[in-house]
The first five atom37 places (N, CA, C, CB, O) and aatype in JSON, in Angstrom:
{
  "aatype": [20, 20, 20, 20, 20, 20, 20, 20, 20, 20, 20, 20, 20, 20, 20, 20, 20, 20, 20, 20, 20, 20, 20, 20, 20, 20, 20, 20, 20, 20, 20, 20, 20, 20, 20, 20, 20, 20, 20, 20, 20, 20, 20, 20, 20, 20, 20, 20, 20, 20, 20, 20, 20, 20, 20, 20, 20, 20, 20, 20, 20, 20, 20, 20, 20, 20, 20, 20, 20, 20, 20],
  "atom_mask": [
    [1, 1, 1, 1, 1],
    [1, 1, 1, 1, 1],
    [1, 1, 1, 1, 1],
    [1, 1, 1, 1, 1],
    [1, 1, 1, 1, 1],
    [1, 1, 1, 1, 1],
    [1, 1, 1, 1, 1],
    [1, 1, 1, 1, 1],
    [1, 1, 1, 1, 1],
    [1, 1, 1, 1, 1],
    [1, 1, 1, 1, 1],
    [1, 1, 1, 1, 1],
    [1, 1, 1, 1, 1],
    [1, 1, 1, 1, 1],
    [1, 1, 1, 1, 1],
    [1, 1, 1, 1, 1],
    [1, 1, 1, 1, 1],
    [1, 1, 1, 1, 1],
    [1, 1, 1, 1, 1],
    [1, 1, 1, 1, 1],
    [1, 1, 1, 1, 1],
    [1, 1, 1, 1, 1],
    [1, 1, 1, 1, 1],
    [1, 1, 1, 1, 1],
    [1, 1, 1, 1, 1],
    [1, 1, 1, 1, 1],
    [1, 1, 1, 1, 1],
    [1, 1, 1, 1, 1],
    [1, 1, 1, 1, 1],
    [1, 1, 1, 1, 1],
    [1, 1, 1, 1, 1],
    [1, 1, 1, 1, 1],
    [1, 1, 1, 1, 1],
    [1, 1, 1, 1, 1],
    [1, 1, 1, 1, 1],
    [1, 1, 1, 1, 1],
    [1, 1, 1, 1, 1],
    [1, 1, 1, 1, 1],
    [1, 1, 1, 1, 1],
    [1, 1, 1, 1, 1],
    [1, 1, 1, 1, 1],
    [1, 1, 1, 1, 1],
    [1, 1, 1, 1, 1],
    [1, 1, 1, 1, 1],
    [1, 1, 1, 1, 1],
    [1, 1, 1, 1, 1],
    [1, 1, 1, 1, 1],
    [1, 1, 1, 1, 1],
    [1, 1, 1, 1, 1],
    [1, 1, 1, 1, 1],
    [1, 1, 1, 1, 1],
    [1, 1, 1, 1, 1],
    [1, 1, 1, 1, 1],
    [1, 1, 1, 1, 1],
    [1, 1, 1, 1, 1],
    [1, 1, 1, 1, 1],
    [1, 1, 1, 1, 1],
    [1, 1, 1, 1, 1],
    [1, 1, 1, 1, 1],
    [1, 1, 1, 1, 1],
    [1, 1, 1, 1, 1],
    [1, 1, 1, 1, 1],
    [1, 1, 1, 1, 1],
    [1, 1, 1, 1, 1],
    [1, 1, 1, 1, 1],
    [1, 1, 1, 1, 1],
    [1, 1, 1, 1, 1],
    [1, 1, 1, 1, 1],
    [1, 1, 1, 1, 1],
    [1, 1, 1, 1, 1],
    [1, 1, 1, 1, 1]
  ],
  "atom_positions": [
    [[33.58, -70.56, -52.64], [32.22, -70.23, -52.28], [32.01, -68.75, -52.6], [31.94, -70.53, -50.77], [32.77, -67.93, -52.08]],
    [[30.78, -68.24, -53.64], [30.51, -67.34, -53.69], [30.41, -66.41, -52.66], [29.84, -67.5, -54.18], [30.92, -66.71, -51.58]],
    [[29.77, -65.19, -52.82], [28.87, -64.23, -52.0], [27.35, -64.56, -51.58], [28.79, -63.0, -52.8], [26.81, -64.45, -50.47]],
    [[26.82, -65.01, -52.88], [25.83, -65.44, -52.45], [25.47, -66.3, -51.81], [25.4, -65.49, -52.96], [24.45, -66.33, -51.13]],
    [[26.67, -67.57, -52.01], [25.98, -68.83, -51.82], [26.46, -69.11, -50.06], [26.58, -70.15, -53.14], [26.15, -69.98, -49.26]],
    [[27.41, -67.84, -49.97], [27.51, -67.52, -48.23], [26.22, -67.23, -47.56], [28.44, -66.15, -47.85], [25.74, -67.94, -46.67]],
    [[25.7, -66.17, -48.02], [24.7, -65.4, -47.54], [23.21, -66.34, -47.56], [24.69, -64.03, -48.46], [22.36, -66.35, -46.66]],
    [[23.17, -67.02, -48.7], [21.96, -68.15, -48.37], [22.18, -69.16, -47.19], [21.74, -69.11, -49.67], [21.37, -69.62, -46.39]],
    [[23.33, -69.32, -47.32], [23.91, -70.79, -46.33], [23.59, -69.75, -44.64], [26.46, -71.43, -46.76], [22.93, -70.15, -43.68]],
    [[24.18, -68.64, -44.75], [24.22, -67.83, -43.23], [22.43, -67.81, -42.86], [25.06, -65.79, -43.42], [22.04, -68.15, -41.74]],
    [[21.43, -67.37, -43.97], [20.07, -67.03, -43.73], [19.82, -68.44, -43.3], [19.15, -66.38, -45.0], [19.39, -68.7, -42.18]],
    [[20.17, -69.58, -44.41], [19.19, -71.0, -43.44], [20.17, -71.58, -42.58], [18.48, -72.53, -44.48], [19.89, -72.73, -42.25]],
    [[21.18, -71.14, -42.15], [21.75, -72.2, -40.89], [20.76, -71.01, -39.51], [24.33, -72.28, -40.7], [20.3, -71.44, -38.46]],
    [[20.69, -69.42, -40.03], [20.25, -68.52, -38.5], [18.4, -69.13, -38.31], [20.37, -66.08, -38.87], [17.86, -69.23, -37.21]],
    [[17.77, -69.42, -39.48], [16.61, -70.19, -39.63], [16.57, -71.23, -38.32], [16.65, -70.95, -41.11], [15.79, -71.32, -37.38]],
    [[17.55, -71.83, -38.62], [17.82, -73.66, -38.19], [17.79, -73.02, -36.67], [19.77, -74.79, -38.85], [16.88, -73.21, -35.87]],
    [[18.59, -72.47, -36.5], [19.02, -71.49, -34.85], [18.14, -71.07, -34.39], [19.87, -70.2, -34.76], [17.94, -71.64, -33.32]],
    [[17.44, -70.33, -34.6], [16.11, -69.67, -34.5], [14.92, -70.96, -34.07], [15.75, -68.86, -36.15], [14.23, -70.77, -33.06]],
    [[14.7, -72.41, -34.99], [14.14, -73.06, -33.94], [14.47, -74.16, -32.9], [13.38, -73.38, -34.4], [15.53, -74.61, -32.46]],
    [[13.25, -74.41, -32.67], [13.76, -75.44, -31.15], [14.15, -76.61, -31.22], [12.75, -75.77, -30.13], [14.96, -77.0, -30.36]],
    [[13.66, -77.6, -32.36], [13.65, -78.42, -32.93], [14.02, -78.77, -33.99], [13.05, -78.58, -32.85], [13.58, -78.03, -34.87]],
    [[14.84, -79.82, -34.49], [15.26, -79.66, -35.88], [14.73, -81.02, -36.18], [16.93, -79.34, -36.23], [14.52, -81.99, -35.45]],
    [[14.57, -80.82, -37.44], [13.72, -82.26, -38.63], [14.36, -82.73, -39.16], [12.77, -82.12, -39.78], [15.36, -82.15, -39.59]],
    [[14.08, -84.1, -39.41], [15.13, -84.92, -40.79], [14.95, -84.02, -42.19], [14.44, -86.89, -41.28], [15.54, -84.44, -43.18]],
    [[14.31, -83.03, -42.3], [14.34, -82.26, -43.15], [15.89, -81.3, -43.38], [13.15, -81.59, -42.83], [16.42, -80.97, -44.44]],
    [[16.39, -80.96, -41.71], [17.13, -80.6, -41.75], [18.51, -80.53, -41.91], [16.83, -80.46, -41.42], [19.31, -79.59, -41.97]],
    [[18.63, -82.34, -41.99], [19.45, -83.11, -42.14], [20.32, -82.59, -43.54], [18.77, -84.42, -42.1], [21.45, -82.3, -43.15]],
    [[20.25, -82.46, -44.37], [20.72, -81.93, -45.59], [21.49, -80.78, -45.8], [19.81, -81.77, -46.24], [22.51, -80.6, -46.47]],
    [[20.75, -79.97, -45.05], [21.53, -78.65, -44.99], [22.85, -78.59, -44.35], [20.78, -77.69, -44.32], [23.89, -78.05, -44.74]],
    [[22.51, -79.41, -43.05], [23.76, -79.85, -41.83], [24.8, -80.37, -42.62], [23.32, -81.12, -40.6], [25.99, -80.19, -42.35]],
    [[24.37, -81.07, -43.68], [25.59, -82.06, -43.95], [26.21, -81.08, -44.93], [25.24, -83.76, -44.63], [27.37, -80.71, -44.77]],
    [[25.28, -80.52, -46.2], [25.88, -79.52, -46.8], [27.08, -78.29, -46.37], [24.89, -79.03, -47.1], [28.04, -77.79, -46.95]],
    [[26.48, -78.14, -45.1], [27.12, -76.75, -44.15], [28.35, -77.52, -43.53], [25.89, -75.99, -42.66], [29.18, -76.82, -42.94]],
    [[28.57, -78.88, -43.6], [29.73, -79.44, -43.04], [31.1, -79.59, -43.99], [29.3, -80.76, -42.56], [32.31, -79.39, -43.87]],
    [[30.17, -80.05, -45.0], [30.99, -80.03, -46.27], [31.64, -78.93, -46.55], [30.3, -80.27, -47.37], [32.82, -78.9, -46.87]],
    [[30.66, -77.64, -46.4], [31.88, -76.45, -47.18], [32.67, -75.91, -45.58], [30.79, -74.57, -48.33], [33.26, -74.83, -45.5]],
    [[32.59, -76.45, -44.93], [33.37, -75.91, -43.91], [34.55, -76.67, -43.88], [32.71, -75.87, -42.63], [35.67, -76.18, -43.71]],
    [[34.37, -77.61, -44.0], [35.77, -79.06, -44.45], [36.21, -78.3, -45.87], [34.93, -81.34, -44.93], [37.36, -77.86, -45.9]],
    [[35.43, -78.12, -46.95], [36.36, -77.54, -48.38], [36.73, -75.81, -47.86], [35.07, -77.55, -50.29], [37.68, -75.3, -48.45]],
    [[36.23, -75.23, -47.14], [37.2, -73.7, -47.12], [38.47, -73.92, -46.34], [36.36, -72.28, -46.28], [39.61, -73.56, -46.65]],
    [[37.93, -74.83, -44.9], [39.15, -75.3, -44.44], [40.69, -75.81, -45.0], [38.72, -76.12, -43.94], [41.86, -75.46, -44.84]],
    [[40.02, -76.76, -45.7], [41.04, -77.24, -46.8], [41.92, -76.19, -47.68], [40.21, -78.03, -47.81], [43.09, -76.33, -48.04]],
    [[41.06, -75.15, -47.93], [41.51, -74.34, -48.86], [42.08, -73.22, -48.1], [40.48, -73.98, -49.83], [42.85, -72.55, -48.79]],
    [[41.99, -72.95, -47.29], [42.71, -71.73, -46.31], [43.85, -72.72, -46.09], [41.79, -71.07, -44.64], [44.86, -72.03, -46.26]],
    [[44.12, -73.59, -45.89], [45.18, -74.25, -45.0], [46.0, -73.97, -46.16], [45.03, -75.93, -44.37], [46.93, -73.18, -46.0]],
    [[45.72, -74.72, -47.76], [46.44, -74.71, -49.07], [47.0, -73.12, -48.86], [45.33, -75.06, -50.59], [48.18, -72.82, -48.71]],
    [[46.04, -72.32, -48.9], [46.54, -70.55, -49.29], [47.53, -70.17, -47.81], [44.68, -69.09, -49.42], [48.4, -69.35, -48.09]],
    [[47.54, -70.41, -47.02], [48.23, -70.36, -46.2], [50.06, -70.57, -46.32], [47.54, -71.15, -45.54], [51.08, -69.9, -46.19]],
    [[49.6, -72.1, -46.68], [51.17, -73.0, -47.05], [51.51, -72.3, -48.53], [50.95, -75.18, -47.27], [52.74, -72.2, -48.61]],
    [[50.96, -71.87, -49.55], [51.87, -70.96, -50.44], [52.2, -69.71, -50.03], [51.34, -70.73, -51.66], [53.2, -69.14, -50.46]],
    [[51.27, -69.1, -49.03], [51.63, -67.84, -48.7], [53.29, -67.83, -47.5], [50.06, -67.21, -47.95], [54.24, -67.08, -47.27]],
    [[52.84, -68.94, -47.12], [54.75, -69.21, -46.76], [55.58, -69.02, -47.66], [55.29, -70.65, -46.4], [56.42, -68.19, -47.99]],
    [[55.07, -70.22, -48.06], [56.17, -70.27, -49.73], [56.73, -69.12, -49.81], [55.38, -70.43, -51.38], [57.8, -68.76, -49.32]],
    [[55.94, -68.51, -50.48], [56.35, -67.13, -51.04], [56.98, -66.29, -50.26], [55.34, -66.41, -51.47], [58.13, -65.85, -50.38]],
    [[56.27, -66.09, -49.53], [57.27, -64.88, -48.23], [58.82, -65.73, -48.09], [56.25, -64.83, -45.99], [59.8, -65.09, -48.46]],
    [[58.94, -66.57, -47.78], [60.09, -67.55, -47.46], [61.5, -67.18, -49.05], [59.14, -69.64, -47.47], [62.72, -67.08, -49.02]],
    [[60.78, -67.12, -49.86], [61.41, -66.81, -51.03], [62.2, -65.32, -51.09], [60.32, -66.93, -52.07], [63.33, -65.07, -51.52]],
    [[61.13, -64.36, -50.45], [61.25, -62.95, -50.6], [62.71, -62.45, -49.99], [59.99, -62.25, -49.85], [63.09, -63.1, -49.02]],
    [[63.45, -61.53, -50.39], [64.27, -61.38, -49.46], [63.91, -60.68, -47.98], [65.18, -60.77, -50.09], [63.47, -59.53, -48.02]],
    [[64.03, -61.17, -47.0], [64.57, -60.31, -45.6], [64.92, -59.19, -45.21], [65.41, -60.6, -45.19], [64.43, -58.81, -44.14]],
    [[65.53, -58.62, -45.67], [66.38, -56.91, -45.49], [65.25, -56.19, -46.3], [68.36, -56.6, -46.45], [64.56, -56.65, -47.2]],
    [[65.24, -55.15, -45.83], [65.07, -53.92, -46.56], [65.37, -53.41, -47.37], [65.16, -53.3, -46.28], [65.45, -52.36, -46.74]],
    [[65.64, -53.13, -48.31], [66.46, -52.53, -49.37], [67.58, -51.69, -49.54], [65.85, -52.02, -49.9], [68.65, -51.61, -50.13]],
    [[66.45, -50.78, -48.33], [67.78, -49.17, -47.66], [69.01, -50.16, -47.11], [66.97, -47.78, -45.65], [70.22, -50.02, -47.27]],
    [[68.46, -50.98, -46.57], [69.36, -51.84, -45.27], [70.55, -52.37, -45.99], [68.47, -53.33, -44.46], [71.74, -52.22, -45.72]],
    [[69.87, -53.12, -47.12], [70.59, -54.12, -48.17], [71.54, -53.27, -48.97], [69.49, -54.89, -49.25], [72.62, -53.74, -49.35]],
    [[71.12, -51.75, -49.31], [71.77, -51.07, -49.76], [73.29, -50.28, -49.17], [70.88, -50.47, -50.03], [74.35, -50.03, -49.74]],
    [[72.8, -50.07, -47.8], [73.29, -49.4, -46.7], [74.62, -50.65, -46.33], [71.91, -49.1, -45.41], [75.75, -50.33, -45.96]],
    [[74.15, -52.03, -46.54], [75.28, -52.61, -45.69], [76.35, -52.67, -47.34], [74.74, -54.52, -44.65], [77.53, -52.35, -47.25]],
    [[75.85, -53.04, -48.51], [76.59, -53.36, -49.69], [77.77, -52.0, -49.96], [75.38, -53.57, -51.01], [78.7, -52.22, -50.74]],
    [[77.69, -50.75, -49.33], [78.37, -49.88, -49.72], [79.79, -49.45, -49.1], [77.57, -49.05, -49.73], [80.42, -48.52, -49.59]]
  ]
}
């Protein structure tokens, strides 16, 4: 999700908030705004589980440390 397409989605969901009543008009947006909250979800969880990965790979020690105990 872009920048923009945050910032439109933030202006018409504070719209929607703002009134008292909501319309089958509004129906669309709701479902839209559900959808990308299910796909960032999805996608934080993914960037998450490689960002394990990776750290998990990295070594542990310090270098000084690694250096300090090898001598």
């Amino acid at each position: 999700m872009t920048e923009e397409e945050r910032t439109v989605l933030e202006q018409q969901l504070n719209e929607l908030l703002t009134r008292s009543e909501w319309t089958a008009a509004d129906t669309p947006l709701i479902e839209q705004l559900l959808h990308t909250l299910q796909t960032v979800s999805a996608e934080n969880k993914r960037l998450r589980t490689a960002l394990l990965k990776a750290n998990a790979q990295q070594p542990k020690m310090s270098s000084r440390l690694r250096d300090a105990l090898y001598e």
